[in-house]
Rosetta silent file (secondary structure, phi, psi, omega in degrees, C-alpha in Angstrom):
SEQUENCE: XXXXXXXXXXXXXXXXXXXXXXXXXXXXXXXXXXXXXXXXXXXXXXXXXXXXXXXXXXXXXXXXXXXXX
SCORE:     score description
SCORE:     0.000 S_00000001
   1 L     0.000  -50.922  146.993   53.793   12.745   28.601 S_00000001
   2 L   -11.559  -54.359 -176.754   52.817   12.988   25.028 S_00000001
   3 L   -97.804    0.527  172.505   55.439   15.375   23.491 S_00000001
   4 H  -104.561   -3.787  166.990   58.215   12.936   25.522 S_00000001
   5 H   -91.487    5.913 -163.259   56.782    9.627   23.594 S_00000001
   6 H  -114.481  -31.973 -153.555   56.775   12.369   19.989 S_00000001
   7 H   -81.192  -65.410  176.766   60.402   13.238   21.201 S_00000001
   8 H   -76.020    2.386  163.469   61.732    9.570   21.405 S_00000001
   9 H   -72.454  -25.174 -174.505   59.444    8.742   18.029 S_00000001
  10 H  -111.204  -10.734  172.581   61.922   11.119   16.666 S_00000001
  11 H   -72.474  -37.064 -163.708   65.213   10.036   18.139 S_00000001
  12 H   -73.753  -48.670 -110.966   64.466    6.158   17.416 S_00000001
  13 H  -121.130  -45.815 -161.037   63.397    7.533   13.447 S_00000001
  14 H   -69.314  -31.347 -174.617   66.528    9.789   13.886 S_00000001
  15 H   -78.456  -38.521 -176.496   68.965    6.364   14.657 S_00000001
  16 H   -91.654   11.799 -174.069   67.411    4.758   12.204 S_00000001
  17 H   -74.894  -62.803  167.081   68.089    7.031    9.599 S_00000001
  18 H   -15.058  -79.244 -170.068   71.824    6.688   10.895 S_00000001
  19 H   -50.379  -44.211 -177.463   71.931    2.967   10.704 S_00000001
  20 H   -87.837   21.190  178.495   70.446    2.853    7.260 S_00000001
  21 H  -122.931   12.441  159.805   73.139    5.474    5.493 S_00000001
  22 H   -95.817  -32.170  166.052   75.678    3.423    7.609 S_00000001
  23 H   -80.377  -59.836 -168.788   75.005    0.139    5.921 S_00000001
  24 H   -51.798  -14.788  171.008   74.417    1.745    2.453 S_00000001
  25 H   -70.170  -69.300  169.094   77.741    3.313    3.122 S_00000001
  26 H   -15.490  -98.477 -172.143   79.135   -0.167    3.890 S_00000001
  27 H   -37.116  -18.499 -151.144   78.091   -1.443    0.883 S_00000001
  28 H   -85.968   -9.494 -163.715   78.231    1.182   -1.165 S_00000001
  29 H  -101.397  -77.213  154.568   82.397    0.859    0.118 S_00000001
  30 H    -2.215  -77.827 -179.419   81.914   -3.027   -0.275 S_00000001
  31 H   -56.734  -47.123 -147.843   80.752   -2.765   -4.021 S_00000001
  32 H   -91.368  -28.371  170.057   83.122    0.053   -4.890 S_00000001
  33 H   -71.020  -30.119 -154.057   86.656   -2.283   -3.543 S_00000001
  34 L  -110.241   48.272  155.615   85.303   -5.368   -5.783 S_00000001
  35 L    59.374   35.607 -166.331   85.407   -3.561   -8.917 S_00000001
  36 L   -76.613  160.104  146.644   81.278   -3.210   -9.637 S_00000001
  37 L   -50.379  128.126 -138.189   79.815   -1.689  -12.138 S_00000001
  38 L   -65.543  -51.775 -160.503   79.629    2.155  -11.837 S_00000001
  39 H   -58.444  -30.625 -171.853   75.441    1.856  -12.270 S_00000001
  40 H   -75.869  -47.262  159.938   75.531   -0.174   -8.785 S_00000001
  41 H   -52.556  -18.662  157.881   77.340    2.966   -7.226 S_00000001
  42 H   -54.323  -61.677 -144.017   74.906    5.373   -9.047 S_00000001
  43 H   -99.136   -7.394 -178.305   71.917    3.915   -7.697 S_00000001
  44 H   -85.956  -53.051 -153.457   73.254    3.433   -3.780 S_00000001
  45 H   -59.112  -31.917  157.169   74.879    6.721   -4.026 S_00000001
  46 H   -45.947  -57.357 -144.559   70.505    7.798   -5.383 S_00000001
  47 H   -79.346  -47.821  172.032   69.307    5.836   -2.921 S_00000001
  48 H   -27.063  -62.246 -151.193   71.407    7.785    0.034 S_00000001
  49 H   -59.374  -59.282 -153.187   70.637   11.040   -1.217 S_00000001
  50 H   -58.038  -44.916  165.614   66.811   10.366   -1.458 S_00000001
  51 H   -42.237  -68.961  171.068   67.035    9.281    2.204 S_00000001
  52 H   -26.272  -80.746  173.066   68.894   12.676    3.210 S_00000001
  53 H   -30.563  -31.018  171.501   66.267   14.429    1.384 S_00000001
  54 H   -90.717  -22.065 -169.841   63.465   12.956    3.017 S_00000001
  55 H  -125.656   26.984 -161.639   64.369   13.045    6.507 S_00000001
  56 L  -135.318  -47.822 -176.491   66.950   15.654    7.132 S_00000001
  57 L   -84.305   -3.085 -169.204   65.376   18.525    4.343 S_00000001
  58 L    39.066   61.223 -177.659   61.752   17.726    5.307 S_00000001
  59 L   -55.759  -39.645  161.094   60.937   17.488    1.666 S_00000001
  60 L   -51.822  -34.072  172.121   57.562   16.299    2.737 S_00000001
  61 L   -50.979  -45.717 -173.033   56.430   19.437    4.641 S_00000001
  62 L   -61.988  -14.907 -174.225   56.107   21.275    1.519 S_00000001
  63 L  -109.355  -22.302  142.683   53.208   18.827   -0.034 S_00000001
  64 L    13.814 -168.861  138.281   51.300   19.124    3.228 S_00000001
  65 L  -124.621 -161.919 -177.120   48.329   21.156    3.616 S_00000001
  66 L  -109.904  -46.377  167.190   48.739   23.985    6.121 S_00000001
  67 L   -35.395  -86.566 -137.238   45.952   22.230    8.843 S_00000001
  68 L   -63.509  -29.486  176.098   48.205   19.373    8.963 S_00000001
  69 L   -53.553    0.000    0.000   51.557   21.688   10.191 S_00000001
């Protein structure tokens, strides 16, 4: 019962990764039609990446302890 509420903790975390590099896409498509300044595309196109990096590369695993794996 346990590892099937840790399963759907990671599917809901996995959709909501989805949803939030589908609005920053939006926007980032939004901003990028109405002529913005390049630094506003810079820092969404940061802010994506940082997501990717955190939940897709498990960036976090690495700062761990070994107990904690």
């Amino acid at each position: 019962m346990k590892t099937s509420s840790k399963a759907m903790s990671e599917v809901r975390r996995g959709v909501v990764v989805f949803i939030v590099l589908a609005v920053l896409t939006g926007i980032e498509y939004y901003v990028g039609i109405h002529e913005a300044p390049s630094v506003i595309l810079w820092a969404i196109a940061l802010l994506k990446a940082a997501v990717v990096i955190q939940f897709y590369m498990h960036l976090m695993r690495i700062f761990r302890s070994q107990e904690e794996h």
